[in-house]
C-alpha positions as CSV (number, residue, x, y, z in Angstrom):
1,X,6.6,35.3,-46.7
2,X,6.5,37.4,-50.1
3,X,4.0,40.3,-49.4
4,X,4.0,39.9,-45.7
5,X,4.6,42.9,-43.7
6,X,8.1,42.7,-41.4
7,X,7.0,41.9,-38.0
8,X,9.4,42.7,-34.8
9,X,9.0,40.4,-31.7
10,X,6.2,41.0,-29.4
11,X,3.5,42.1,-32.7
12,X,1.2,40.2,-34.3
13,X,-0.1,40.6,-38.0
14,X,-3.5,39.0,-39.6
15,X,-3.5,36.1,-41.5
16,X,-6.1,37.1,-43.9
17,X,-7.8,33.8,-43.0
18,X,-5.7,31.1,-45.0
19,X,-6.3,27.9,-43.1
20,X,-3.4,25.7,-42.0
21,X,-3.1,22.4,-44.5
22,X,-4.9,19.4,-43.5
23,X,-3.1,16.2,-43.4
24,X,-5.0,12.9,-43.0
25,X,-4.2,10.6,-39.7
26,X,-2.7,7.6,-40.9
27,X,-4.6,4.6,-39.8
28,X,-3.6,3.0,-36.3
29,X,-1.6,-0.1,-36.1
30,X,-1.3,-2.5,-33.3
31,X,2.4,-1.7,-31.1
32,X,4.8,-4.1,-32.8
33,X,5.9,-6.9,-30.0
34,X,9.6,-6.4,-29.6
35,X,10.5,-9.3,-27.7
36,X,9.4,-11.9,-25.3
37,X,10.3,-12.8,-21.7
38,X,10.2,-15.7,-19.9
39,X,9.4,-16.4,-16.3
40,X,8.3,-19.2,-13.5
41,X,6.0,-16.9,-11.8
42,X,4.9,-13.4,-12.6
43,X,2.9,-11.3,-9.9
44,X,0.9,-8.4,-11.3
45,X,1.0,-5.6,-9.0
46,X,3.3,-3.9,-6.6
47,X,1.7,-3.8,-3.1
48,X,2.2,-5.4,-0.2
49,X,0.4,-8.7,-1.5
50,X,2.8,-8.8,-4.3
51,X,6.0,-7.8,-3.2
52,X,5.6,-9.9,-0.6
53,X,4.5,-13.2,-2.7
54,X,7.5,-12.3,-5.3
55,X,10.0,-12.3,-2.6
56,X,8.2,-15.7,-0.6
57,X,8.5,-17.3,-4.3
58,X,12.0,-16.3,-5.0
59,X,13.0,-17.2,-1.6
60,X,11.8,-21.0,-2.6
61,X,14.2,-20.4,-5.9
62,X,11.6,-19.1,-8.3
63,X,12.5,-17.4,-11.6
64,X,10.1,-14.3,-10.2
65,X,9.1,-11.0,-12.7
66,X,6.6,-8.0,-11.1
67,X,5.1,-6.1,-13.5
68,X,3.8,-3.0,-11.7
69,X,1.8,-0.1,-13.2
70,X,2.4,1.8,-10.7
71,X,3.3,1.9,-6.5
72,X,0.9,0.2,-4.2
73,X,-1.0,1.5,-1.0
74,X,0.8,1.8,1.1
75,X,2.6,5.3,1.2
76,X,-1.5,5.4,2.1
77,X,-1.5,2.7,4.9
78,X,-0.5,3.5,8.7
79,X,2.2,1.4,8.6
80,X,1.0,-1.2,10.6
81,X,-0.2,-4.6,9.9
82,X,-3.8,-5.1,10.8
83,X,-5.8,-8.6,11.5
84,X,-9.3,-7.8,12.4
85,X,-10.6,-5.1,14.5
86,X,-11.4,-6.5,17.7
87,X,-9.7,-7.0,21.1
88,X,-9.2,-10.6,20.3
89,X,-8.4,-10.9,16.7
90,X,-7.5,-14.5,16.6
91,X,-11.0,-15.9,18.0
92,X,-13.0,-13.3,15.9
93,X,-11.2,-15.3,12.8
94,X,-13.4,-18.0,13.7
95,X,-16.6,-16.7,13.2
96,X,-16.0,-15.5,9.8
97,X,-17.9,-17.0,6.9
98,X,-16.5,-19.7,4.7
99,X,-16.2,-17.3,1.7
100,X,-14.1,-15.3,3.6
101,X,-10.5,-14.5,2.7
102,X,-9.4,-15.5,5.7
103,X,-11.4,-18.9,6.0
104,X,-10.4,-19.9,2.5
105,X,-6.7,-19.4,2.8
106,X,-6.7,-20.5,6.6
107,X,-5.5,-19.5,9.8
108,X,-2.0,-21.8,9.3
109,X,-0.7,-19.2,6.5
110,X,-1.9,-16.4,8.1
111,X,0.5,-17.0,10.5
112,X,3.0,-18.5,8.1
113,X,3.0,-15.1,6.7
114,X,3.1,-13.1,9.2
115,X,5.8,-14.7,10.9
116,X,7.8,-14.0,7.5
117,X,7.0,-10.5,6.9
118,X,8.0,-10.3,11.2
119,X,11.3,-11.8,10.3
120,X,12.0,-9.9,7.2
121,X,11.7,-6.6,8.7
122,X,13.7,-7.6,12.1
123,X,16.5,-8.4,9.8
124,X,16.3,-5.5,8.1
125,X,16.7,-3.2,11.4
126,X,12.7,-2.2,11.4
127,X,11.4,-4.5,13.8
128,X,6.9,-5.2,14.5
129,X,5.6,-6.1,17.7
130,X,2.2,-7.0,18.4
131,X,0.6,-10.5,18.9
132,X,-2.6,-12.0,17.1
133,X,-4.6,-13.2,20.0
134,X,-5.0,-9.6,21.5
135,X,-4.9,-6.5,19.4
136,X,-3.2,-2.8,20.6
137,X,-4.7,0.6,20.9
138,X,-2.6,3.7,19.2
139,X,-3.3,7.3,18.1
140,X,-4.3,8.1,14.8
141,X,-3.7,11.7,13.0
142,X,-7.1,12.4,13.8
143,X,-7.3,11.1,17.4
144,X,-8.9,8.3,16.8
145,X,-8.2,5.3,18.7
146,X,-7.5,2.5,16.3
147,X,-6.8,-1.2,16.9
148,X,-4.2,-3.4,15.4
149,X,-2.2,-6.3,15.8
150,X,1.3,-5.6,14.4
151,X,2.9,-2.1,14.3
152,X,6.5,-1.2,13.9
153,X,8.3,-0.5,17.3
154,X,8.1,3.2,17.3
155,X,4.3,3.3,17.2
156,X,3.7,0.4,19.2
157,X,5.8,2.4,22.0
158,X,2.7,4.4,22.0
159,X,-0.4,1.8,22.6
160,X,-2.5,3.4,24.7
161,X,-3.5,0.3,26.7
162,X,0.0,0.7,28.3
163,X,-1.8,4.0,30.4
164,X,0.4,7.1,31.4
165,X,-0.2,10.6,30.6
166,X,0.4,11.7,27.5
167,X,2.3,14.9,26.0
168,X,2.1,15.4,22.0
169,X,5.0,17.3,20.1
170,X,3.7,20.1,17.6
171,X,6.0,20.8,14.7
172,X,6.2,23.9,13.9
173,X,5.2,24.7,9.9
174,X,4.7,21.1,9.7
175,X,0.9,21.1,7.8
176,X,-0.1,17.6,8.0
177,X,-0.7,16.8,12.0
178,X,-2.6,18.9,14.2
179,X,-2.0,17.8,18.1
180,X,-5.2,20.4,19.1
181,X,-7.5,17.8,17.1
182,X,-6.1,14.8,18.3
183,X,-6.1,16.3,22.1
184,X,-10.0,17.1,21.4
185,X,-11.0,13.9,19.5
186,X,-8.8,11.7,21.7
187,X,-11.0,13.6,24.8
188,X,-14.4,12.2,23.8
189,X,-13.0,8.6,23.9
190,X,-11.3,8.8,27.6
191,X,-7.5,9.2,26.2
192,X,-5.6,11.9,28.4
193,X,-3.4,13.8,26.6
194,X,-1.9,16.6,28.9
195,X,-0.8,19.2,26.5
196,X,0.8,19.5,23.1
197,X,4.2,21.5,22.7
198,X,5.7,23.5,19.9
199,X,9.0,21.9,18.7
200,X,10.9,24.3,16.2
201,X,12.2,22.8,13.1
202,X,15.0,23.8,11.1
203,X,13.8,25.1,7.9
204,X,13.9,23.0,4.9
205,X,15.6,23.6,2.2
206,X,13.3,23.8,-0.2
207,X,10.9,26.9,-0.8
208,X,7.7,24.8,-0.4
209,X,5.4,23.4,1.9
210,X,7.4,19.9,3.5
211,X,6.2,16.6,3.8
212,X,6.4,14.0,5.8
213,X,8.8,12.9,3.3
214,X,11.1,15.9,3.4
215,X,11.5,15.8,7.5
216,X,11.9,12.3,7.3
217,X,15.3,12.5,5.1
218,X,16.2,15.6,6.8
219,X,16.3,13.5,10.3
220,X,18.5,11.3,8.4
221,X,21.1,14.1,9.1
222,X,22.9,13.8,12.0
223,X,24.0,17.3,12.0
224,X,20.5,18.4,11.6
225,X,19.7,15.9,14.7
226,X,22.4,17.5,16.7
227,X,20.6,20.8,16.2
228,X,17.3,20.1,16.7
229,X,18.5,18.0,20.1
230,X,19.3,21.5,21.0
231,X,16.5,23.4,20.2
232,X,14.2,20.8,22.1
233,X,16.0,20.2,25.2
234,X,15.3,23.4,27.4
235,X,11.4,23.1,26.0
236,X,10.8,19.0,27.4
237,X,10.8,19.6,31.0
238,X,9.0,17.4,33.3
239,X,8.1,15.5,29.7
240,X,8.3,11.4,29.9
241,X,6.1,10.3,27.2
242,X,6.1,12.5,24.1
243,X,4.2,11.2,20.9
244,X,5.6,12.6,17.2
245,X,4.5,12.7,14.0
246,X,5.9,9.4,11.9
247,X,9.1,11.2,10.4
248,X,11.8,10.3,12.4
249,X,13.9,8.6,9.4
250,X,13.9,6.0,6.8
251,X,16.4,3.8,7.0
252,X,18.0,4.3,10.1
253,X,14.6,5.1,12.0
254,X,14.9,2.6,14.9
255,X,18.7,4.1,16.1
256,X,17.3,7.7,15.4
257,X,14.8,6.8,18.2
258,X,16.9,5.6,20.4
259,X,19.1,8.9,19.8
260,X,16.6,11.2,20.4
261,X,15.5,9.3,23.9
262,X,18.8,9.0,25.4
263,X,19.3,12.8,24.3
264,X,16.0,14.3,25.6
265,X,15.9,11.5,28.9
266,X,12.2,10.9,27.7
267,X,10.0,7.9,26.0
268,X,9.2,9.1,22.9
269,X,6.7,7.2,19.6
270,X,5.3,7.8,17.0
271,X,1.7,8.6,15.5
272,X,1.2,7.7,11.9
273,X,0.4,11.4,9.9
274,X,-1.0,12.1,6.7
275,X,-0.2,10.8,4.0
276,X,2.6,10.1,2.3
277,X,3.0,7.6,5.1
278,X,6.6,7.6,5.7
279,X,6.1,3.8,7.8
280,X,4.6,2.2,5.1
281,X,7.3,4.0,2.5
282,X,10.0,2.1,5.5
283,X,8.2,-1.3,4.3
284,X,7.6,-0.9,0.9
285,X,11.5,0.4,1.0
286,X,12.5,-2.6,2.6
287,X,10.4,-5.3,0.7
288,X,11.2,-3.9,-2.7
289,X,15.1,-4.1,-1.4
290,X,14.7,-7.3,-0.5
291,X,13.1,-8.7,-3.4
292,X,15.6,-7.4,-5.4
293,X,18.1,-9.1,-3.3
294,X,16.9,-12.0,-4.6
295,X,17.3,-11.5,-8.3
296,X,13.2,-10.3,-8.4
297,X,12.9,-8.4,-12.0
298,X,11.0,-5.4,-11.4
299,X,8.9,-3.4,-14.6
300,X,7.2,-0.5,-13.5
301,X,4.7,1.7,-15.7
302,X,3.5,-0.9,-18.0
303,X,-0.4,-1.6,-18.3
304,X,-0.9,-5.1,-19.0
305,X,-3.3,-7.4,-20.9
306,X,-3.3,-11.4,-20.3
307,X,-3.2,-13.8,-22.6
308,X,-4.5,-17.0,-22.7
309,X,-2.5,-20.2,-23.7
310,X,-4.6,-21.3,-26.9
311,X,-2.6,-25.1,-26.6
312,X,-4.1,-25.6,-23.8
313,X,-8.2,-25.2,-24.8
314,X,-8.1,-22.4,-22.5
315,X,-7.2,-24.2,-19.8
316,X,-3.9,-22.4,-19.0
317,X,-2.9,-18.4,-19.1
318,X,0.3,-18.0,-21.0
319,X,1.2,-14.7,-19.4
320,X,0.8,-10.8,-20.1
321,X,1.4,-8.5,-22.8
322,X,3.4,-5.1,-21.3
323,X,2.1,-2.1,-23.0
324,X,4.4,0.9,-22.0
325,X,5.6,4.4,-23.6
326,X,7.4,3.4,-27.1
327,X,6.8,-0.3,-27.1
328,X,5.1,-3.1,-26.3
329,X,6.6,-6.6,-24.7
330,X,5.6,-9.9,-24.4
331,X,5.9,-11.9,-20.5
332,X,5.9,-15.3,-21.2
333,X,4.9,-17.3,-17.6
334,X,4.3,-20.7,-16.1
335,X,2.6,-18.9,-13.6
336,X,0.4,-15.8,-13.1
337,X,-0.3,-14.4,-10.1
338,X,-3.0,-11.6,-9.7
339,X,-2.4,-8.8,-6.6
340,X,-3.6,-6.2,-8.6
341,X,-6.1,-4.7,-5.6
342,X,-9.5,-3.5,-5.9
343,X,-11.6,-0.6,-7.2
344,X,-9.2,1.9,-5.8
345,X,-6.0,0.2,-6.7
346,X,-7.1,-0.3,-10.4
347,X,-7.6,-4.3,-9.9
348,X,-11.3,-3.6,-10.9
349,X,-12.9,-1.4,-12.9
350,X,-16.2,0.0,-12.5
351,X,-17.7,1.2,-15.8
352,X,-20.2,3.6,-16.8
353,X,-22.6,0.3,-17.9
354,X,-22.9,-0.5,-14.7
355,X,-20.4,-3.2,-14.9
356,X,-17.7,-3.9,-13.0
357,X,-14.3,-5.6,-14.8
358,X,-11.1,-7.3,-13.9
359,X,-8.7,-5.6,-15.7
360,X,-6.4,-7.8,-16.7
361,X,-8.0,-11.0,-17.6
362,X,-11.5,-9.7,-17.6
363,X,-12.3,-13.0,-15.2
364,X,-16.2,-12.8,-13.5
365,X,-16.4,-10.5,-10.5
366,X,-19.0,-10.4,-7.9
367,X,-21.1,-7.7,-7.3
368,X,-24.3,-6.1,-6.7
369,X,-26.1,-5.9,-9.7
370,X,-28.1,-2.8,-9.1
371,X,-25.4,0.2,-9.3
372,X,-27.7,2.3,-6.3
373,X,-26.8,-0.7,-4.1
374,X,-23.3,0.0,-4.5
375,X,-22.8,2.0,-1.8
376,X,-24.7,2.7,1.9
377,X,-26.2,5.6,3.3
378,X,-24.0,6.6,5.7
379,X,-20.1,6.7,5.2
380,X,-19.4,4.5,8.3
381,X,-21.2,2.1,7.5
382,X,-20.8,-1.5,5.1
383,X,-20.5,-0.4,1.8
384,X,-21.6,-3.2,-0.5
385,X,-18.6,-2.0,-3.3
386,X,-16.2,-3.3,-0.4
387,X,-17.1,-6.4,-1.1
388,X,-16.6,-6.4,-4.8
389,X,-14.5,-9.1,-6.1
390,X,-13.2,-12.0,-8.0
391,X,-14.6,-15.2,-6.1
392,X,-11.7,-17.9,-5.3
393,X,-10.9,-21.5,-3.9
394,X,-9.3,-22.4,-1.2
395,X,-6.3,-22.6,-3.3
396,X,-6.6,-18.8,-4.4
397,X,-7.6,-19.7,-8.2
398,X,-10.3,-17.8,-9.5
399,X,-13.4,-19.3,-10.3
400,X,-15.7,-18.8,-13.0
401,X,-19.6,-19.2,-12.7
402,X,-19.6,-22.5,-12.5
403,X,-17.6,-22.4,-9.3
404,X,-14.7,-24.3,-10.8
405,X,-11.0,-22.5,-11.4
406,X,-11.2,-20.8,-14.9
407,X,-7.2,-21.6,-15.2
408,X,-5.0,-23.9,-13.8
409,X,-2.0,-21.6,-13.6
410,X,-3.8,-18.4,-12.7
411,X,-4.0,-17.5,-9.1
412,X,-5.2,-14.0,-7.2
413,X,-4.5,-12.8,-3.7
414,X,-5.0,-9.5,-1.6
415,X,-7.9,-6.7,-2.1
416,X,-8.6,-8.4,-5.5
417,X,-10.6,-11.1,-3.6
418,X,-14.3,-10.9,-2.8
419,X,-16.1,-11.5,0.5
420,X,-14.5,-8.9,3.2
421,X,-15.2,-5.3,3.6
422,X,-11.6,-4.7,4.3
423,X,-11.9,-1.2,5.7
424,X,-14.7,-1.9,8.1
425,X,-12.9,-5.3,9.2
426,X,-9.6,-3.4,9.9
427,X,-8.6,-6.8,8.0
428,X,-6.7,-4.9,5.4
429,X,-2.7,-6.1,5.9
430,X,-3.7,-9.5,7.2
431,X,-5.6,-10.7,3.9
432,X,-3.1,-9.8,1.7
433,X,0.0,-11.7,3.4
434,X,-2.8,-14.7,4.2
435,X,-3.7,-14.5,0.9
436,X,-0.4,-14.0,-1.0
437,X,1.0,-17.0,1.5
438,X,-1.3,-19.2,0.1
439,X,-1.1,-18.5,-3.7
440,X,2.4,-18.9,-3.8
441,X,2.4,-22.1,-1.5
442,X,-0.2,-23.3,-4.2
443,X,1.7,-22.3,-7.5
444,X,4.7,-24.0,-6.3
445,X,3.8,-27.2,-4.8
């Protein structure tokens, strides 16, 4: 500018105080609506519960839409599918109270279901094992000992109710499982583990710390198999059971098992690590596969408001409105399905009034009304928050304080659901398939 001394790069010169121009925010207008789509059912949410409904719906010929904000839980989850935590999951089902999850959708689609999700991941080369009338005991990152009814083959190799000593491999630079802990934790519960060995890894090729992730598609490599093969050999002697970290592929996990067995002449499983959890990343790969198979449409990162059919004297939900970056469309449904999760997943909201919300239909939620009873005293112990939830009937529609469905097209299934303290139960995986089972056998009939 005239009057301004010259200024070469790297100076500075005062500005003698002049103020930038002020220029008035124009007024906010709603997003335009761009267009509409139609579907038969639309599950909101993509976890297990609705992945798995969309592909049980599609499989009965459903026009099927998920609208996902973001990934579900289970890059979180173990990888396994758990009923109840006891030694005799099927008869502890029994004793549950009527409000239940479990009792409302009944024991008949908990099997349905699991039976499906069995077959589903058989046929896609990742096969469970496990049965619901006794549970099985495996190694958690921690040493733990935790029971469940369904794991994938690799881990179930390693149920500890099976005896035999047990020899851990340590992978060297690998930050996210520590054999020393689970040796010492696994101690103080009577679980033998021998010793733990240090298995060198090739480097990875990036220049940060790896994941779980990052070994898992390097493992992928068959080259980079051959190699480590090599390195291992001379360092297994006398090994016959040796328990790994979960990394030992994606896709082709079940014949990179076998490889590395018939190549090392031991038994070898896995112990879910930290997350990311690359066995529930193997399900969530193969569900969200298979729904697309069958012509699911998928929209991710789009937040999404409900909208109530105004024909119908608020009898029937008419579907969502998709709010993402740039624009904003309308899903028109004959049927809504909410597996939107809990407090955690985003299902429900808990607000600074000491409310808690739905958050996509804002429908009545159950929970303890004085916000210091929200949680317990001690971490291990039943938090009341667990609880929290949207009550349903036995046909998975929600219910609105007078106990009777607030919409007949409107159904809910999975952690969205009051009356269990999945965590605590070890219930977690077995309520949403129950639950998701029995929406979509309700929707459709």
């Amino acid at each position: 500018m005239e009057g301004n001394p010259t200024i070469s790069l790297g100076e500075h010169a005062p500005t003698n105080g002049v103020l930038a121009p002020y220029l008035p925010r124009l007024a906010r207008s709603r997003p335009r609506i761009e267009g509409t789509l139609v579907t038969d059912i639309l599950v909101i949410g993509g976890g297990l519960t609705g992945v798995y409904a969309a592909i049980v719906a599609a499989d009965q010929g459903a026009r099927v839409t998920i609208a996902m904000k973001g990934h579900g839980g289970l890059s979180l989850s173990h990888g396994c599918i758990d009923v109840m935590d006891r030694s005799a999951p099927s008869r502890a089902l029994s004793l549950l109270p009527d409000h239940h999850p479990y009792k409302l959708a009944g024991k008949a689609h908990l099997k349905d279901a699991i039976s499906k999700f069995r077959d589903l991941m058989q046929h896609a080369g990742y096969p469970f094992t496990g049965k619901l009338s006794k549970s099985m005991s495996i190694l958690t990152a921690l040493g733990t000992i935790k029971r469940t009814c369904f794991a994938p083959s690799g881990i179930a190799r390693g149920d500890l109710d099976s005896g035999g000593s047990i020899v851990l491999g340590k992978f060297l630079g690998f930050r996210d499982f520590y054999p020393y802990i689970i040796q010492k934790q696994a101690r103080k519960v009577g679980v033998k583990i021998t010793k733990f060995i240090d298995l060198p890894l090739l480097e990875p090729p990036n220049r940060r710390d790896a994941y779980s992730t990052d070994y898992a598609l390097l493992f992928e490599d068959s080259r980079w198999r051959e190699e480590i093969i090599r390195m291992w050999r001379p360092l297994l002697p006398g090994v016959k059971r040796l328990g790994l970290p979960a990394v030992l592929g994606f896709q082709n996990h079940c014949q990179i098992l076998e490889e590395l067995e018939d190549s090392l002449g031991i038994d070898i499983f896995e112990i879910p690590s930290l997350p990311p959890s690359v066995p529930g990343l193997r399900i969530e790969r193969i569900l969200l596969r298979q729904a697309q198979v069958l012509g699911v449409k998928i929209i991710e990162g789009a937040g999404v408001i409900g909208r109530i059919d105004g024909r119908s004297r608020g009898k029937r939900v008419a579907g969502v409105v998709l709010h993402s970056t740039g624009r904003t469309i309308q899903l028109d449904a004959d049927v809504v399905l909410l597996a939107t999760g809990g407090i955690l997943s985003g299902g429900l909201v808990a607000q600074q009034d000491h409310r808690i919300r739905e958050s996509v239909f804002d429908l009545p939620v159950r929970y303890p009304t004085n916000r210091s009873d929200w949680v317990g005293l001690s971490l291990f112990h039943r938090q009341a928050y667990a609880g929290t939830g949207i009550c349903v009937n036995a046909r998975m529609q929600p219910l609105g304080l007078d106990e009777k469905p607030m919409f007949n097209n409107l159904f809910a299934a999975g952690g969205l659901l009051a009356g269990s303290d999945r965590s605590l139960e070890g219930s977690r995986q077995g309520i949403d398939l129950a639950t998701a089972n029995c929406a979509v056998y309700e929707a459709l009939r």
